[in-house]
N, C-alpha and C positions, 0 to 999 in steps of 0.2 A: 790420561791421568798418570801414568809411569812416567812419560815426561815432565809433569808438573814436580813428583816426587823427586826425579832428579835432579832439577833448576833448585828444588829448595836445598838440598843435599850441597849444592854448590857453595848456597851464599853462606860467606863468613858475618854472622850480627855484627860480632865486636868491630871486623875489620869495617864494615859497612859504615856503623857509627862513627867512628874514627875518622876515616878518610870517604868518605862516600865516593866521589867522583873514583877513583882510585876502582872501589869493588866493584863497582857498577858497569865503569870501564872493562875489567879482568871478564864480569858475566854477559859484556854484549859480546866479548873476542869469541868466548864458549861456544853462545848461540850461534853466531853467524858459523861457526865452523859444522857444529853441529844442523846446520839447514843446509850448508854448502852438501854435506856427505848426504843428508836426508834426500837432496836434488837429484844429485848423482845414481845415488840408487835409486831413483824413482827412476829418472832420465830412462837409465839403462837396461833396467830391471837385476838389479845386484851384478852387473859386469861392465865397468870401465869402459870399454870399447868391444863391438864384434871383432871375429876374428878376422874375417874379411875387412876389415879396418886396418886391423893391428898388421899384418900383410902388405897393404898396397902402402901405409906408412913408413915402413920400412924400407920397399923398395922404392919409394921415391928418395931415403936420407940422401942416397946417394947424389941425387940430382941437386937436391934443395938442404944444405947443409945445417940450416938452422932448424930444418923439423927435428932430430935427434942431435943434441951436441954428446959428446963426451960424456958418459957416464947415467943419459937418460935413457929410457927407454919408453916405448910408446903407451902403456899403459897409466903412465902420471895424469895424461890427459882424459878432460871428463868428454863424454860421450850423451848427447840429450838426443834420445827419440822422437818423434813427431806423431801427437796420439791417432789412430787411424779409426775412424767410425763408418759402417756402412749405413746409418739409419738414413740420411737424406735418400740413396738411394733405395731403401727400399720403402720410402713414403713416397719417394715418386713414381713406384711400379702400382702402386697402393691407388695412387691419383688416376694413372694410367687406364688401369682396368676399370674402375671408375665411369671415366670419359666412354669407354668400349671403343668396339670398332667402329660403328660407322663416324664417319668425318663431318663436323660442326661447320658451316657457312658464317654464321654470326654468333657471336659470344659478347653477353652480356652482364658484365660482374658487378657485384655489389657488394655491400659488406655484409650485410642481412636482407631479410624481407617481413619489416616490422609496419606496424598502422601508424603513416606520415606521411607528408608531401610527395617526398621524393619517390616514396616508396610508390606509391601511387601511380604515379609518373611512369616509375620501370614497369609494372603491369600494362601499361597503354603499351610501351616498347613491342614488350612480351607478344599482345594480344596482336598486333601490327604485325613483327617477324611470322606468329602461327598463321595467320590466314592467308600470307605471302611465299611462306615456304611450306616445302615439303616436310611430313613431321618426321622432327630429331632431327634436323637440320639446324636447331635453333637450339644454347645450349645455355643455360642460367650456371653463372659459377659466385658462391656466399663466401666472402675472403676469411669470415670470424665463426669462432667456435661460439656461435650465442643463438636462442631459441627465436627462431623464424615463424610466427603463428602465422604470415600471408602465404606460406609456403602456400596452403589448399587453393590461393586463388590462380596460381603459375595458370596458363594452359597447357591441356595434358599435351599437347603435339611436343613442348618444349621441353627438355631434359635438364637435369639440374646436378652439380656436382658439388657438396659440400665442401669445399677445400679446406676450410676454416676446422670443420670436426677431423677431417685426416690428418692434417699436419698440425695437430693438438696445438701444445705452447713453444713451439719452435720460433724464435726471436724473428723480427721484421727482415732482417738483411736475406737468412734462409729462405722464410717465403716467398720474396719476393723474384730470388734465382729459379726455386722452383715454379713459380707462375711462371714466368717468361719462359723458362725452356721449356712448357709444354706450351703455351701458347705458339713457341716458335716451330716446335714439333706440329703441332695441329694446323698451322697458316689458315685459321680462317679468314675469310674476305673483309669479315667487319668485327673490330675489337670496342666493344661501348662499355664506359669505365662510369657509373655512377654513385659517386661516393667513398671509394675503395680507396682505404690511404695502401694497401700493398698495391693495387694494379696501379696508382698516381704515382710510386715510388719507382715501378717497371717502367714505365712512360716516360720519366725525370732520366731515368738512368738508362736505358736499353730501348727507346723508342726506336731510335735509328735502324737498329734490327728487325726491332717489329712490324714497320712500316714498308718493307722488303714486300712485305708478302699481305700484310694485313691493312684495310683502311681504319685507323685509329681516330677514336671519337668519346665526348668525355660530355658530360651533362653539370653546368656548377648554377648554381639559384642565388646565393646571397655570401653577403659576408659575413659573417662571427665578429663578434666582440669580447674580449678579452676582460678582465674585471678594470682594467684600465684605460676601458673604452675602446683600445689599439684592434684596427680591425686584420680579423684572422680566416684562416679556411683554408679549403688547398688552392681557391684563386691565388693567394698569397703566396703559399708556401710552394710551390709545385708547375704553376702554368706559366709563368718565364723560363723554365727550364725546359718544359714540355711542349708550350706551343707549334716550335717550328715542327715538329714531328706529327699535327693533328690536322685532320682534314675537317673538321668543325667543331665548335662548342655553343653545344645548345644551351638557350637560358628559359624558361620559364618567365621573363620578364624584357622589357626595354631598359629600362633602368641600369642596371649594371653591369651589360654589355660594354657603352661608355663611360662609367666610374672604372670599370681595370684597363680600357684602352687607354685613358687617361692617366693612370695615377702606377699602372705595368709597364708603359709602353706594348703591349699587345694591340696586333693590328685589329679594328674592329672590324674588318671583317671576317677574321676568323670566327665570329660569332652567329650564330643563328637565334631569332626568336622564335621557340614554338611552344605555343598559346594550348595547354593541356586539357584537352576536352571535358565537357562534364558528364559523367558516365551515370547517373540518376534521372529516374523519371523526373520532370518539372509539370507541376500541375499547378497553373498559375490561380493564382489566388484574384476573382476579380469582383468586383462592389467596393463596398463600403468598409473599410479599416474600425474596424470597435474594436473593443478591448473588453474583455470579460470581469470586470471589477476597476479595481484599485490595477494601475499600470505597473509592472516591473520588466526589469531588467537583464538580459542574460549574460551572463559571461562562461568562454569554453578556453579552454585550452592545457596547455600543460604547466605547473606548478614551477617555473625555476625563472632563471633568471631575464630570460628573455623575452619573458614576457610579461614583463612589470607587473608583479602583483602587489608594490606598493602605489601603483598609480590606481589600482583597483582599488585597493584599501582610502584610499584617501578621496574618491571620490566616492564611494559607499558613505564614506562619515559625512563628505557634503550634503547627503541626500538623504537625511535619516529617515522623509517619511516614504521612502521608494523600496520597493523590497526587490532585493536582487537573490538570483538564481545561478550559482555556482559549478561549474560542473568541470574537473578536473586531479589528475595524480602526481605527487612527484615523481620525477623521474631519477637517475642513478644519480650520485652527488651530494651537496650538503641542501636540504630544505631551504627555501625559502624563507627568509624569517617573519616576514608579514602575513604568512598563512594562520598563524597562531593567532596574530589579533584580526586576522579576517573572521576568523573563525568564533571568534566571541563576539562580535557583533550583533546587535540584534535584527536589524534589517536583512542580514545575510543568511542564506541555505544553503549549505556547503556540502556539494555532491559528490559523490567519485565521477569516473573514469564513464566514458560512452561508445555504444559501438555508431550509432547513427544517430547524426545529426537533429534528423525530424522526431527522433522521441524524445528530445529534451525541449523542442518548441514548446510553448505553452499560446492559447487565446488569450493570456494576461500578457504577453511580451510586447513593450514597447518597440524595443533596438537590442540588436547582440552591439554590445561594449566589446571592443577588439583591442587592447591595448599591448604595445609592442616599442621593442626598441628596432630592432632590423629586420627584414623581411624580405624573400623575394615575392612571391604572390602565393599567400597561405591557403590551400586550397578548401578550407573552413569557410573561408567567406564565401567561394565560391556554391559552399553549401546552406549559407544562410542567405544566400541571394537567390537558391531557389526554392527555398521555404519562404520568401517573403516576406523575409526579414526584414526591415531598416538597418543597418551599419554605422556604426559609428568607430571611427578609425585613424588614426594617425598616418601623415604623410609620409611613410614610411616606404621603402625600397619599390615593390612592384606596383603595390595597391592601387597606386594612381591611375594603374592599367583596366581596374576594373571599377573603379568610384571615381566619378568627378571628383576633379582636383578642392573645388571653391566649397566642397561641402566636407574634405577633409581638415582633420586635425592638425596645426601646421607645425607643432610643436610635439613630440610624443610625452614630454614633460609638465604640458599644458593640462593640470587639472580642471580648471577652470574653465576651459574650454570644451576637453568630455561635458561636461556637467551642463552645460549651456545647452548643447547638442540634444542629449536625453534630455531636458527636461520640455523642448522642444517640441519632440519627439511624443513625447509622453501627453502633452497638453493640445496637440494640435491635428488632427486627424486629415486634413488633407493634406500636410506635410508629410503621413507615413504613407499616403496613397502614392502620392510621388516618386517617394524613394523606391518604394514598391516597384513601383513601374522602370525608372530609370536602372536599377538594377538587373530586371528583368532584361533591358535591353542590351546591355552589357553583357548578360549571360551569355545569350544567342549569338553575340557577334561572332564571329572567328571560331566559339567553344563547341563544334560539331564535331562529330566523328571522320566525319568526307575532307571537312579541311586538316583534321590533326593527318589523316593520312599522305594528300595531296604535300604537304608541306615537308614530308619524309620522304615522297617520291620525289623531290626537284631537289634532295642535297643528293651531292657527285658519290656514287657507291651505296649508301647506305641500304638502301631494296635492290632487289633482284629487276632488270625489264621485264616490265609485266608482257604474255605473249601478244602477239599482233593478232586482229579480229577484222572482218570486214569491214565493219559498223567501226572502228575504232580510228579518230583522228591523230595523227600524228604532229608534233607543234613544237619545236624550237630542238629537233633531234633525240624528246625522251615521247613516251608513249602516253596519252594521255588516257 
């Protein structure tokens, strides 16, 4: 405020009116001299040059004649500090103590541990590392300062290290130094990066180091789409720079293995498919297909843009005498704007958020409506496929993995084609005994617990050789 007082103290009105350019000129010469000195004393803390400066200046004139001419002397010149912080170091003694002493084997980072796909996915990881390793051998590291409610499912054998609440709001370049130099410090045997834009950016930038010591491994499902359609993710942004340094990249799908070998140049065989078990009891539903009334419809998922809720909306209004069952939150960002007139609808019951799947079935449900623009294999359907669901779904990314092709929707903008499907569905009862079944079959396939395992024991590093037993065959050099 003393400064403002003085700038005005400067300006001449009349002169200003008069000639503007002119005063305006005279009070930017002011400023800038006045920010010059302002620098200066910041630089230096009110002193031109140290004295140890002012010294070795001197005795160099003699060498270098243009440092002092004639009549200068070493103090004209300004002198800038370099500000000096110790917090990164001691957020990494912070992390340090953290980790503790014993030494981690496999490290698996993520950015949280929220209810989704992926999240999902890392628990399988998880649950695989604990029963294979010794406990605390296996070390969960959360990149973001954000509330983790899957934390209670970790297994207790596996250790967890916040890194995200340590290193508060410390900008992505910092984190991602400090990740890397303890990861580089720690050499564990296997580094799994799921979702993490800091360990994707350690990986883009410092892989080569990491890989010294560490077998580097990265999990990506689908692509993103941008409001522009332009598709996004760290496939995109991050795995042309990262590849060569990764000893595999699992998909949850077939599908887009080949879409980024394709369209990255990434060799596909750096990719692995592994097909994520169903970790639910399945109590198959067998007889007769009724419906307890009037037929409706379910719909589950999250409220934003991905998951078309105006293809929802629009075909609700197709169907006015069909009563549909809503169940879903927004997530962070701006709403949805077709929830508003979903929500007035009369056909429609518009639920919150769920934690299991089978308590929003109903004996009125025709089909879960699954409607989407990108996907790699949503593991919702994998949960209405064991509820006995019928599906109705767009040919979208992985799906094709788990529903016949010829009963998908080929268009994900095809109203008319949802609409066709339910009502289908709705009218025909040994058409939902079918799907019944053929879904059922699809579950089973591959979605065991003994193949998600077998499929991590035959990539190069990822588990430990299990020990040798009598009874135990040995078959192409790993232990079976």
């Amino acid at each position: 405020m003393r400064r403002l007082f003085a700038l005005a103290r400067r300006v001449d009105v009349r002169q200003l009116l008069r000639n503007p350019r002119m005063e305006l000129g005279r009070i930017m010469v002011w400023l800038g001299r006045r920010i010059e000195r302002v620098g200066r004393n910041t630089g230096s803390g009110h002193r031109p040059m140290p004295d140890w400066l002012h010294e070795e200046m001197v005795a160099l004139a003699a060498i270098e004649p243009e440092l002092l001419r004639e009549g200068d002397e070493p103090r004209r010149f300004g002198h800038a500090s370099i500000p000096l912080t110790n917090r990164p170091g001691e957020i990494y003694r912070e992390l340090v103590e953290s980790v503790g002493t014993q030494s981690a084997s496999h490290v698996l980072i993520l950015p949280w541990l929220v209810r989704g796909g992926a999240d999902r996915g890392a628990l399988h990881h998880l649950r695989v590392w604990a029963e294979a390793l010794p406990a605390g051998k296996a070390l969960l590291v959360l990149t973001e300062d954000v509330a983790s409610p899957w934390l209670e499912r970790v297994p207790a054998a596996v250790r967890v290290l916040p890194f995200g609440r340590i290193v508060g709001g410390m900008a992505l370049p910092g984190r991602v130094q400090l990740l890397t130099r303890l990861l580089l410090q720690m050499q564990p045997a296997v580094i799994h990066n799921i979702n993490s834009r800091v360990a994707w950016q350690a990986f883009a930038q410092h892989g080569l180091a990491l890989r010294q010591k560490s077998g580097l491994f990265a999990s990506l499902f689908c692509d993103d789409r941008d409001e522009e359609g332009v598709p996004t993710g760290f496939a995109r942004s991050h795995l042309r720079d990262s590849y060569a340094n990764l000893v595999t990249v699992f998909c949850d799908n077939s599908v887009y293995p080949n879409i980024w070998s394709r369209e990255l140049g990434v060799p596909r065989q750096l990719f692995s498919v592994l097909r994520f078990p169903y970790d639910q009891k399945v109590v198959r539903k067998e007889g007769p297909y009724l419906i307890e009334g009037p037929a409706r419809v379910l719909w589950a998922g999250r409220f934003d843009r991905q998951k078309r809720l105006d293809i929802l909306l629009q075909v609700a209004k197709s169907m006015p005498s069909v009563g549909f069952d809503v169940h879903g939150v927004s997530e962070l960002g701006r709403p949805d704007p077709a929830v508003k007139e979903i929500r007035g609808l009369p056909n429609v019951v518009l639920n919150g958020s769920f934690e299991r799947f089978d308590d929003i079935v109903r004996p009125t449900h025709a089909a879960l409506l699954f409607t989407t623009s990108w996907e790699g294999l949503p593991t919702l359907l994998l949960d209405a496929a064991a509820a006995g669901l019928p599906i109705v779904a767009p040919a979208v990314g992985g799906i094709g993995d788990l529903l016949d092709a010829a009963w998908l929707v080929d268009d994900p903008d095809d109203v008319a084609g949802f609409v066709a499907r339910l009502k289908d569905l709705g009218h025909d009862q040994a058409l939902r005994e079918q799907r019944r079944i053929e879904q059922y079959a699809s579950l089973s396939d591959g979605r065991d617990w003994s193949t998600f395992v077998k499929t991590l024991q035959d990539i190069p590093f990822y588990l430990p050789e299990l020990p040798a037993a009598p009874d135990i065959s040995i078959e192409q050099g790993r232990i079976q």
